[in-house]
C-alpha positions in Angstrom: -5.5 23.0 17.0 -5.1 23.0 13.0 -2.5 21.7 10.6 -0.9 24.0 9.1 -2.2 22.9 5.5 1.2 23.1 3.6 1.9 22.4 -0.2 4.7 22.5 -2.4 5.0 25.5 -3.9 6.6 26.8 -7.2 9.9 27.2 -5.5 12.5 25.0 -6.7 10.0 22.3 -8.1 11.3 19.2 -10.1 8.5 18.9 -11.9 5.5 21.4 -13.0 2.4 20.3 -14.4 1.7 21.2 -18.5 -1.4 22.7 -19.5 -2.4 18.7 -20.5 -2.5 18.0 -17.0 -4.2 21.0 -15.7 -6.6 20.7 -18.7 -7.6 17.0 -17.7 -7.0 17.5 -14.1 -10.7 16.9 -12.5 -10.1 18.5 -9.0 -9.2 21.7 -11.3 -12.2 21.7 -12.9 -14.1 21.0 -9.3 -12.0 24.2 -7.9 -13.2 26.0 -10.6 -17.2 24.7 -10.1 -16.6 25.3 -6.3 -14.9 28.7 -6.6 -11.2 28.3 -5.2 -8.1 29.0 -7.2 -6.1 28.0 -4.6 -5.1 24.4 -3.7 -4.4 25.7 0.6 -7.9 27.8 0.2 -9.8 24.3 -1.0 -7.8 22.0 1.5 -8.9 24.7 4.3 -12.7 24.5 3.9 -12.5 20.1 2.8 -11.2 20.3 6.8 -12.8 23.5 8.0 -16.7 22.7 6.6 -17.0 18.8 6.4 -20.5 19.2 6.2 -20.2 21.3 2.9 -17.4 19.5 1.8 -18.3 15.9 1.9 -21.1 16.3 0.2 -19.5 18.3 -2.5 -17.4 15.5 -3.0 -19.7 12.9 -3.3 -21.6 14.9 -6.1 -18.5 15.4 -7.8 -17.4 11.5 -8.0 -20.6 10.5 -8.7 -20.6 8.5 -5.1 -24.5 7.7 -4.9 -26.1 6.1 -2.2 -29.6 3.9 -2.9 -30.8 5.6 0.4 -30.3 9.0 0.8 -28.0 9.8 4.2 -30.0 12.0 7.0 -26.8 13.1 9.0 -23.1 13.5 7.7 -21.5 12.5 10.8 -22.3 11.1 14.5 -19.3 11.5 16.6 -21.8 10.6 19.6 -19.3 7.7 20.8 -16.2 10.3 20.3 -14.1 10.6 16.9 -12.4 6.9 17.5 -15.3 5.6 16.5 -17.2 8.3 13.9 -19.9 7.0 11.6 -20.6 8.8 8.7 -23.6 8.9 6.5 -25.9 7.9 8.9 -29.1 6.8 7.9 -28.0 5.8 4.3 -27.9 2.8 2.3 -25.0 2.1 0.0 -23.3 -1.2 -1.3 -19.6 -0.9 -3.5 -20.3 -2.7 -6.5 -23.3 -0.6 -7.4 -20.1 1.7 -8.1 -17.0 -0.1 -8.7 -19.4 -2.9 -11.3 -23.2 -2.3 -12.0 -23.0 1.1 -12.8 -20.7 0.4 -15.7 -21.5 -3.1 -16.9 -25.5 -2.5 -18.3 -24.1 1.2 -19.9 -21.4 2.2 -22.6 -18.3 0.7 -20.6 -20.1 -2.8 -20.6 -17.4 -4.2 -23.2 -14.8 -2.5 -22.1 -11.9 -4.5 -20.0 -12.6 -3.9 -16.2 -9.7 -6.5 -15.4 -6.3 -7.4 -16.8 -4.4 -10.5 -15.8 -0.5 -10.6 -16.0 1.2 -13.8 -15.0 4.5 -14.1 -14.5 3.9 -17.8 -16.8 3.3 -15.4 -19.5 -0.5 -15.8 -19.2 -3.0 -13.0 -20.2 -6.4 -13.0 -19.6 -9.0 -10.4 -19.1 -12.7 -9.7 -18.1 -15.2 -6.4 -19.4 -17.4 -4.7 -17.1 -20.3 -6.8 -18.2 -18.3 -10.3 -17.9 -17.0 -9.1 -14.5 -20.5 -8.2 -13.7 -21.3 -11.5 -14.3 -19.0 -13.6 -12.9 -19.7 -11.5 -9.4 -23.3 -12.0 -9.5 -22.6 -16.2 -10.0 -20.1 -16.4 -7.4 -22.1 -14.0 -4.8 -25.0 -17.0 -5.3 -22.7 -20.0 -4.7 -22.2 -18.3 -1.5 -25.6 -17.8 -1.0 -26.0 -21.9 -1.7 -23.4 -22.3 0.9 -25.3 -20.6 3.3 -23.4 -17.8 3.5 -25.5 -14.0 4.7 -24.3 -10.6 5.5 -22.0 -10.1 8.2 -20.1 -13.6 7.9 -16.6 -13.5 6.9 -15.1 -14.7 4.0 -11.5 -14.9 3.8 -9.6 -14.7 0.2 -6.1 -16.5 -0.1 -5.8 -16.1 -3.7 -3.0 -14.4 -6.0 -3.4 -11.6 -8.3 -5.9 -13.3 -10.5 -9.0 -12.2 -11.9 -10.9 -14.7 -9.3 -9.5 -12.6 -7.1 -11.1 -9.2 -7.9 -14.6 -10.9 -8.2 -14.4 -12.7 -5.0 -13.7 -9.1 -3.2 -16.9 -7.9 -5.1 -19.2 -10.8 -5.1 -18.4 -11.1 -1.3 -19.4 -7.2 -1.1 -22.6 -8.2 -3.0 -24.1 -9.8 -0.2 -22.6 -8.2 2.7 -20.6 -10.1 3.2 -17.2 -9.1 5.2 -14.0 -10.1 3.0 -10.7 -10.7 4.7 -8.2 -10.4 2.4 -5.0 -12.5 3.4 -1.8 -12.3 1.8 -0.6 -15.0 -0.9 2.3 -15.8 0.3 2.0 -16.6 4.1 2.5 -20.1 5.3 -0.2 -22.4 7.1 0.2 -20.7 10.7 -0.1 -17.2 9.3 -3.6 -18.1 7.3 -4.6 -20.2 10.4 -4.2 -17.1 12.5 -6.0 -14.6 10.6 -9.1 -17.6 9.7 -9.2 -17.8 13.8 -9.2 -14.5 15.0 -11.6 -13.0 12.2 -14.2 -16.0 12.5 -14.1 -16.8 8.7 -16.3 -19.1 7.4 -15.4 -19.7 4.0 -12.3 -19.0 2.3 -11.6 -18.8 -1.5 -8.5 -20.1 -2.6 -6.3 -21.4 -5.8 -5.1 -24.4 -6.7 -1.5 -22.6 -7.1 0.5 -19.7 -7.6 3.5 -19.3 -9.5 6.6 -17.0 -8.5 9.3 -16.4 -10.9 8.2 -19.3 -13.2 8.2 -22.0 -10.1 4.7 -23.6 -9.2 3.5 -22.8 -5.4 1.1 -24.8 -4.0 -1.7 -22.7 -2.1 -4.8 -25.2 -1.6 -2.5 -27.7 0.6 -1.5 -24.2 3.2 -5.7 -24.1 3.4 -5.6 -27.5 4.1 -3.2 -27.3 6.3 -4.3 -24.2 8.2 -7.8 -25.9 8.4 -6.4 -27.8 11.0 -6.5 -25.5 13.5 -9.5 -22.7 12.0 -12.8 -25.3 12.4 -15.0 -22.5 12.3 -14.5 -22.8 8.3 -17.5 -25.1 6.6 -16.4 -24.3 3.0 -13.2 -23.8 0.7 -14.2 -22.8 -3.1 -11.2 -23.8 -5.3 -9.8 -21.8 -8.9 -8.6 -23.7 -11.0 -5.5 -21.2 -11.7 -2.4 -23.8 -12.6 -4.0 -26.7 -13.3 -2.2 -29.3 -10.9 -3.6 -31.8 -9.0 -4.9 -30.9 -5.3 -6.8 -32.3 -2.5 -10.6 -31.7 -2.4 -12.4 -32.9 0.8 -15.8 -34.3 -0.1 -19.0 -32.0 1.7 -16.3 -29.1 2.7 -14.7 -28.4 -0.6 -15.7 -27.1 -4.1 -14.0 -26.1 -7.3 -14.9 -22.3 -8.1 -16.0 -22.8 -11.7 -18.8 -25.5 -10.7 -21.2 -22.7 -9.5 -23.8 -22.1 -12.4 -25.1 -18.8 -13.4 -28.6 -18.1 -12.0 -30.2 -15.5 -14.0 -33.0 -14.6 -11.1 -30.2 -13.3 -9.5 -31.1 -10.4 -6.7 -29.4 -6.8 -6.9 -26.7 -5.9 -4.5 -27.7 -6.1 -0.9 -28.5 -2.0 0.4 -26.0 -2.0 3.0 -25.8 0.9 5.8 -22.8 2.9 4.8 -21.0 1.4 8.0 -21.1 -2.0 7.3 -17.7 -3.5 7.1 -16.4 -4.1 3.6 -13.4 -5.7 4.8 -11.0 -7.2 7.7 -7.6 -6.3 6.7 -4.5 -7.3 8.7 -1.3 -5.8 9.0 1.6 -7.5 10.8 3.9 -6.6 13.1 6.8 -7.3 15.1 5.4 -8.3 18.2 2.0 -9.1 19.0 -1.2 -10.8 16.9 -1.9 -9.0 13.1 -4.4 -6.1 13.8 -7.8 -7.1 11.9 -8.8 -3.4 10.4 -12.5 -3.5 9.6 -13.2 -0.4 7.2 -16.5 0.1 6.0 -18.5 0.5 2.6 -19.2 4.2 2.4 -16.1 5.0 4.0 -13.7 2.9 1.7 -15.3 3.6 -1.4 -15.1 7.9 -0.6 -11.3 7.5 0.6 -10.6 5.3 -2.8 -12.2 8.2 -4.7 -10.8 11.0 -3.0 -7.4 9.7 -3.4 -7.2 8.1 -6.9 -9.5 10.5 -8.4 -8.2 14.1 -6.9 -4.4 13.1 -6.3 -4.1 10.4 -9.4 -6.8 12.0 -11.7 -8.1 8.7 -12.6 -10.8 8.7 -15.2 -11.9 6.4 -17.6 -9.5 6.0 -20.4 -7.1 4.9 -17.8 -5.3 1.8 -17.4 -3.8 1.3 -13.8 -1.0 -1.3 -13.0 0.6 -1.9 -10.1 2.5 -5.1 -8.6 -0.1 -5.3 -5.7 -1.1 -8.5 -3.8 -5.0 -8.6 -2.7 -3.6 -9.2 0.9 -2.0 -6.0 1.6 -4.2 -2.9 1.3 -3.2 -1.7 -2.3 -4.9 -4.9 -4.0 -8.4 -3.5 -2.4 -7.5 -0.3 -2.8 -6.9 -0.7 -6.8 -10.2 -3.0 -7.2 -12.3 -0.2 -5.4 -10.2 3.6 -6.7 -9.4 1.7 -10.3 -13.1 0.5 -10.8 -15.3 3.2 -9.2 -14.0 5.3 -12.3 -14.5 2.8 -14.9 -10.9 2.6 -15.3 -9.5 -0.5 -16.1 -6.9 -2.3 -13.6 -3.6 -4.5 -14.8 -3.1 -7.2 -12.3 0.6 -8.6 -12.1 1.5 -11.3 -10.6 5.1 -12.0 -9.6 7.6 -9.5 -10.3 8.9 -7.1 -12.4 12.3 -8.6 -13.3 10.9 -12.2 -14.2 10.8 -13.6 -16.7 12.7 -10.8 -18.5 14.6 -7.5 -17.2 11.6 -5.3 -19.3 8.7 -7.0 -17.8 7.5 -4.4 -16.3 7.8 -1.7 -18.9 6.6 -4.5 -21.4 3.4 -4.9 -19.9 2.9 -1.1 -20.0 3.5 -1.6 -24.1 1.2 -4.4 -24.1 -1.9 -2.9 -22.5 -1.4 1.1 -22.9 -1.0 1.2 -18.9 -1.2 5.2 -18.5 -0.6 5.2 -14.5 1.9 2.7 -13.7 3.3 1.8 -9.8 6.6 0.9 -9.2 8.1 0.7 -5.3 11.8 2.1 -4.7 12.7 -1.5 -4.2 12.1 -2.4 -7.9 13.8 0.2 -9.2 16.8 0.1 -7.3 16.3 -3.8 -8.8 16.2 -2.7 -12.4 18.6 0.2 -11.9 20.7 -3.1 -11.1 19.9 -5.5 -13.5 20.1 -3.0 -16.7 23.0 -0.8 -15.7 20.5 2.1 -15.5 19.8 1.9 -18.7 16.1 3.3 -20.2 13.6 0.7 -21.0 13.1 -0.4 -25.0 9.7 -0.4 -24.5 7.5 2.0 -25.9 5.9 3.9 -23.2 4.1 6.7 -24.6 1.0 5.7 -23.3 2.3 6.5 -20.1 0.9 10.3 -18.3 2.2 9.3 -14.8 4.0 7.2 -12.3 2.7 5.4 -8.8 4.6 4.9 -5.7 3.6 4.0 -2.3 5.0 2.0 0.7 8.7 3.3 1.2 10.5 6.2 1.1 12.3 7.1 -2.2 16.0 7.6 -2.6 17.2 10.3 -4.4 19.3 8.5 -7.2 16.3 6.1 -7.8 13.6 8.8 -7.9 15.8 10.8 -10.2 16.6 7.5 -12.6 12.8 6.6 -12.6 12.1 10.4 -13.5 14.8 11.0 -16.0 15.5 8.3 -17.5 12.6 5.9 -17.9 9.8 8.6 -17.5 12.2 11.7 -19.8 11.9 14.0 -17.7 7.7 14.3 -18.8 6.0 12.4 -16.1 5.3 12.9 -12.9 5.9 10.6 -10.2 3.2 10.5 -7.8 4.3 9.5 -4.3 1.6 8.7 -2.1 1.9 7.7 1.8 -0.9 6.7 4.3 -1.9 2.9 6.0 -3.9 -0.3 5.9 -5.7 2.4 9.0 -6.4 5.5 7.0 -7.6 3.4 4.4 -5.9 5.0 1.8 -3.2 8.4 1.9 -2.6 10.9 3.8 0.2 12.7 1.6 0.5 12.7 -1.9 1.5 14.3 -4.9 -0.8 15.5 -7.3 -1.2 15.9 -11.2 -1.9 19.1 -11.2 0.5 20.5 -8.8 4.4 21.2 -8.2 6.6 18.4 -7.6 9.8 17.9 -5.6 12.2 15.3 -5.9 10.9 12.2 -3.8 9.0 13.7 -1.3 5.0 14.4 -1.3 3.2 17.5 -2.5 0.7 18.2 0.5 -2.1 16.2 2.6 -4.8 14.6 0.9 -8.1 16.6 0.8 -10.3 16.6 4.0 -7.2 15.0 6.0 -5.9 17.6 8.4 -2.6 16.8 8.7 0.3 18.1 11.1 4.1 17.3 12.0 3.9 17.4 15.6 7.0 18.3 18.2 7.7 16.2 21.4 5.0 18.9 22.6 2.5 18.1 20.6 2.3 21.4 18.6 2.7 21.9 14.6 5.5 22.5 13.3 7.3 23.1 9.7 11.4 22.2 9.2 11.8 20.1 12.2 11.5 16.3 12.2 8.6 15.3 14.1 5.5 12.8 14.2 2.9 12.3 11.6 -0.6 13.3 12.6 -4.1 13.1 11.9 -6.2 16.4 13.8 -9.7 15.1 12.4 -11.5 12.2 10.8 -12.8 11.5 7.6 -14.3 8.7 6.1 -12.4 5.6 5.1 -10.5 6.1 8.7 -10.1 2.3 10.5 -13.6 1.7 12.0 -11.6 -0.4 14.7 -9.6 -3.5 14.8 -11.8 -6.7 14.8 -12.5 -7.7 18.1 -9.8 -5.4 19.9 -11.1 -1.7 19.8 -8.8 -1.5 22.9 -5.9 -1.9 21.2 -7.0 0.3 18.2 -7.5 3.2 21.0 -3.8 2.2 22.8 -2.0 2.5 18.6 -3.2 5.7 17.0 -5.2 7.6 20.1 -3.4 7.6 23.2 -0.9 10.4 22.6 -2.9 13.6 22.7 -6.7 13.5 22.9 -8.8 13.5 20.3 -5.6 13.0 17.8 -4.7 10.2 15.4 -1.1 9.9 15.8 0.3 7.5 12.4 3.5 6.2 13.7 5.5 7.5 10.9 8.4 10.3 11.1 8.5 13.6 9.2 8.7 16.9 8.2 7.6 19.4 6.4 10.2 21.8 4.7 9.7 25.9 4.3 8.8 25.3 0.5 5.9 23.3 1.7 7.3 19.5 0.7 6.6 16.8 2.9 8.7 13.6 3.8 8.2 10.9 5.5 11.4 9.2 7.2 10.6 6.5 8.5 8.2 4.9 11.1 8.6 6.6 14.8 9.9 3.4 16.7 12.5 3.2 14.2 13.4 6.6 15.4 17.5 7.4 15.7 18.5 10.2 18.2 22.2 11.0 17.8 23.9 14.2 19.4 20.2 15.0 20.5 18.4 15.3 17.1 15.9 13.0 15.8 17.1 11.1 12.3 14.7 8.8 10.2 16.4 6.1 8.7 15.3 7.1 5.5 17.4 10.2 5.5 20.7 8.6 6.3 19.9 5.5 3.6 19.2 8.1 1.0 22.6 9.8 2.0 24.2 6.3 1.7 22.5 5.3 -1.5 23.8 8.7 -3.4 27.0 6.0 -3.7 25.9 4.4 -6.8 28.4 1.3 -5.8 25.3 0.6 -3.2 22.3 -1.0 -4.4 20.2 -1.5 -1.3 20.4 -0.2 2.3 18.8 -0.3 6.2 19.9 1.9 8.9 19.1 1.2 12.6 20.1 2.9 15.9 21.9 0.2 18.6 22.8 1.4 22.2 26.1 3.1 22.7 27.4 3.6 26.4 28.9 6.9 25.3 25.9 8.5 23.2 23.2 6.5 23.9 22.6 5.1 20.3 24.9 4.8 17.5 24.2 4.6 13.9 24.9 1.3 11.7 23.9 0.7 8.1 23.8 -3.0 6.4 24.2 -1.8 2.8 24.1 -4.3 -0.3 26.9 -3.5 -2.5 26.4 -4.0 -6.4 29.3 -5.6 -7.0 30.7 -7.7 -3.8 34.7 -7.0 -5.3 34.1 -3.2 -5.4 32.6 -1.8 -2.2 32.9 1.9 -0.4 34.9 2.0 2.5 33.7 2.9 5.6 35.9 6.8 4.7 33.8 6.6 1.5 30.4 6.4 3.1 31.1 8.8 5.7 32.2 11.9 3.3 29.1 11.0 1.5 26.6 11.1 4.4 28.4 14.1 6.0 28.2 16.3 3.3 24.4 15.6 2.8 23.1 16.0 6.6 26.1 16.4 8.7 28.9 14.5 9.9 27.1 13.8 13.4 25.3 12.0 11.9 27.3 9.3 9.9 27.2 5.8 10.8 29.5 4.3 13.2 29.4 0.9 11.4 29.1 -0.5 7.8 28.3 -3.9 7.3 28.2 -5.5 3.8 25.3 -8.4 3.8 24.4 -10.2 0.8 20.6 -9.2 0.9 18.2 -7.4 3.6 15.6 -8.8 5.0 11.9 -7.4 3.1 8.7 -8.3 3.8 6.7 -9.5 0.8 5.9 -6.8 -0.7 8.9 -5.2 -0.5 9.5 -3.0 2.4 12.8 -3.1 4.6 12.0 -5.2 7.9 14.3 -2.6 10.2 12.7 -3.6 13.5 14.1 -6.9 12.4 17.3 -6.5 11.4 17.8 -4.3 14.8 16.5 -7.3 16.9 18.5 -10.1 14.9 21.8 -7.7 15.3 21.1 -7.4 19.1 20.7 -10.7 19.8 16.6 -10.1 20.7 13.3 -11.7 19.7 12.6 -11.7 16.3 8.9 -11.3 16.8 6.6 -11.6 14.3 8.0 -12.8 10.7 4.6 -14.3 8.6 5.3 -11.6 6.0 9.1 -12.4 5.6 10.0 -12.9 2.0 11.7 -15.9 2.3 14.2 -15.2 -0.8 15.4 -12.7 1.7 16.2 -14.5 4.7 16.8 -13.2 8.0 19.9 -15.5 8.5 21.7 -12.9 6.1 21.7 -10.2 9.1 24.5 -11.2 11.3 24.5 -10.7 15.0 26.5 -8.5 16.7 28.7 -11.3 18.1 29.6 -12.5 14.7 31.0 -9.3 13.6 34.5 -9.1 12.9 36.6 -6.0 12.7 38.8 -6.1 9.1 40.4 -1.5 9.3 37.8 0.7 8.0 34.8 -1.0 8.1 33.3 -4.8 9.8 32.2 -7.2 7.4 30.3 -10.8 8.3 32.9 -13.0 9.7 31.6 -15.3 7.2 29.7 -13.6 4.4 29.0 -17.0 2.6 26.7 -18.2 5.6 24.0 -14.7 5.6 21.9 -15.1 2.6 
């Protein structure tokens, strides 16, 4: 079985790339090298010949390895568990750091700091290269060796970006954990991944307010006693604990010039433990690999995002959640250099965002649906005052784009000149599996085709491919930056992506594929809605509801109805509170987008949905706090958005043409 390969095609694009793009565009100029004019013809043979592919690739983004691999791929233990470039020897930061820091790049900023106190501080390749080499020896002093885990609980600082890479140094494995989860969520993820040091901060700050995060260690301690060390940055300046023999402040390790080159690693060491939560169960502890990391960073950022060396990335991206890891290793690897932001991008002004793309010439900049919709809000859709010529494209990843958001961001802020590149994959894949690219057609807020080497299908209830039906987002092959397994539980890795149809990665995410050859994803498959027999992502019927410009914000979930076995309601978030849609306005809306089977049964106006902390809707939540069920698991609620603003289904009261709170005043 293939996929079927689809791209968007030159009919009815939004967007086409200028000759600038196709001029700069490096997977154009490795077409031309490699003899294909035709995106579908290169995606073909990058899934059809792996073993000329692959290596192409590698060539082609400069992806060397200290020891030559002897075999591609072993698939010996079946194509759950692949290992790639067998025989090899290979360590990140002889990519993402030494190869810049002793050439021309050396004084060029590696890493930008943006705090939301107004701080601003930076490191070059050759400080960066410095600092990692310094901190990779205090752990050696601590008696730290390859293999043992070290877990980060740091915010977007620049501590943060050499304690990934000074980890890496060594081998070894970093577990990157999320700055804003309490004591029981760190404890948890210390525990079950065996850490034995973590690096934290003295603080955090979020929308100007001091956050403790060296007490939460402290606290979570109490419970992880395999940790023997916590190394301190000194990032606010307040006052913290320090237990004598256990703790350490980060800036008391001295340089040792002697220092020993990065550890040769086989290319399938783990890199990192990543954990993603969910709603019931313990965090899966993703383990990807060196090799495999660094070649799915590259493939991505530098064929989809055409990221080179004069660029400047930023993105709002904590190191916890895959994008931080995934910026440090794509952004670097290039010799780009990377804006951290910390906090968010309303605070402390409305332009924030768009000022920091002034302030640093930020050419690729990210921005989540969420934030828009936020600063569509806040500034009356007005465009920023910023100057943002530097600017040749937009990011987006994590959630599904509305239409009047997508078209705001595209119109208004980016002038109808830059693209928006929408890109879609997991913590698992290690990266995307869709995405737009810079040098192809663009539709409005969907994706342009699969990532190269990723052999990618919308599956029916059957199994089989299929194009302009809603179905389930699937992965026919591997490749390398694919999950090597979750951390002590390879039985539950097999049970989530593998136990569908043999041999197949099925994602977990709704979508289709439409007749022009745009992708969209709706929505992940347990948040499925089947109404009069048809399969609905939420994210179709939001964007239906959200073409109401008097909403800001909406989730949709399907609840059991006696009659037709599951019934639509939407919690939507009105702008303003004295001027909302009726239920009549909503319907005529979502009707005459996708069909009037399809409209929701109830509207009910909440003062703010619950988000995790990075921004994405908790729908499995909301559904389970409406019904009266478990919550499950909630470490990566964002606590401004509190789950108390979701009524149950008891406290709903009936007021004509649509059901409001009973008490509005009491949900959020």
């Amino acid at each position: 079985m293939r996929g079927l390969a689809q791209f968007g095609t030159h009919a009815n694009p939004v967007w086409l790339p200028s000759e600038r793009e196709l001029s700069r565009s490096r997977l154009m100029a490795a077409m031309g090298r490699w003899g294909y004019s035709d995106i579908r013809q290169l995606h073909g043979a990058s899934v059809d010949d792996p073993e000329w592919f692959w290596p192409a690739a590698l060539e082609d983004l400069e992806i060397r390895f200290t020891t030559p691999y002897e075999q591609l791929k072993d698939e010996s233990e079946g194509p759950e568990f692949a290992r790639w470039f067998v025989g090899g020897g290979i360590n990140v930061v002889n990519s993402c750091v030494d190869a810049h820091a002793d050439g021309p790049n050396g004084d060029k900023a590696a890493v930008i700091y943006e705090g939301d106190s107004g701080d601003r501080r930076q490191l070059t390749y050759r400080q960066l290269a410095d600092d990692v080499s310094r901190i990779a020896d205090g752990l050696r002093e601590l008696g730290v060796i390859k293999g043992d885990r070290v877990a980060l609980f740091l915010p977007v600082v620049p501590e943060a970006v050499v304690a990934f890479l000074a980890c890496a140094r060594i081998g070894a494995i970093v577990v990157p954990t999320f700055s804003g989860y309490g004591s029981e969520a760190v404890a948890n993820r210390l525990h079950d991944s065996g850490a034995v040091v973590v690096i934290t901060a003295d603080a955090t700050t979020r929308r100007g307010k001091t956050v403790a995060l060296k007490p939460i260690v402290d606290q979570a301690l109490q419970d992880a006693t395999e940790v023997r060390n916590v190394l301190v940055v000194r990032s606010s300046g307040m006052s913290v604990p320090m237990t004598p023999d256990r703790d350490r402040f980060w800036d008391s390790f001295e340089r040792n010039h002697q220092s020993v080159a990065a550890t040769e690693l086989d290319p399938n060491d783990p890199l990192m433990i990543i954990y993603t939560s969910g709603t019931t169960g313990k965090p899966k502890g993703i383990v990807h690999s060196h090799a495999g990391y660094l070649t799915k960073a590259a493939i991505d950022f530098g064929y989809a995002f055409d990221m080179q060396q004069d660029d400047v990335l930023g993105w709002i991206a904590d190191m916890g959640w895959n994008l931080g890891p995934l910026m440090i290793v794509g952004g670097l690897h290039f010799g780009a250099t990377i804006v951290l932001i910390e906090g968010v991008p309303n605070h402390p002004t409305a332009s924030r965002l768009w000022d920091i793309v002034e302030r640093n010439g930020v050419t690729v900049q990210g921005i989540a649906p969420t934030a828009a919709r936020m600063l569509i809000a806040q500034s009356g859709g007005a465009a920023p005052t910023a100057y943002l010529g530097s600017l040749r494209a937009f990011a987006s990843t994590g959630e599904a784009w509305d239409s009047p958001s997508w078209r705001w961001l595209y119109e208004t802020v980016g002038e109808s000149r830059l693209p928006i590149l929408n890109y879609t994959g997991g913590t698992e894949v290690g990266g995307g599996i869709l995405s737009c690219y810079t040098s192809l057609p663009q539709g409005e807020a969907n994706f342009s085709g699969p990532l190269l080497g990723m052999d990618v299908a919308v599956l029916d209830e059957r199994g089989v491919p299929t194009v302009g039906e809603v179905g389930e987002l699937a992965l026919l092959n591997t490749w390398p930056g694919m999950a090597s397994g979750f951390w002590n539980d390879n039985e539950r890795y097999l049970n989530t992506y593998w136990s569908t149809h043999q041999g197949v990665w099925v994602h977990g995410d709704l979508a289709v594929v439409d007749e022009d050859g745009y992708w969209s994803v709706l929505g992940r498959s347990d948040d499925t809605i089947k109404i009069a027999g048809r399969r609905v992502g939420p994210a179709e019927i939001e964007t239906a509801i959200l073409a109401d410009p008097r909403i800001v914000d909406v989730a949709v979930i399907g609840v059991p109805d006696p009659m037709r076995g599951q019934k639509i309601v939407a919690f939507a978030v009105a702008v303003d509170e004295r001027c909302q849609p009726t239920q009549a306005d909503l319907h005529e809306s979502v009707s005459g987008q996708i069909g009037k089977a399809i409209t929701p049964a109830d509207i009910i106006y909440v003062r703010t949905l619950p988000k995790t902390k990075n921004g994405k809707t908790m729908r499995r939540t909301i559904r389970a706090q409406y019904l009266g069920q478990p919550l499950g698991d909630l470490s990566a609620l964002d606590p401004t958005t509190p789950i108390a603003a979701i009524p149950t289904h008891a406290d709903i009261a009936p007021t004509g043409s649509q059901r409001l709170a009973a008490d509005p005043s009491t949900h959020g």
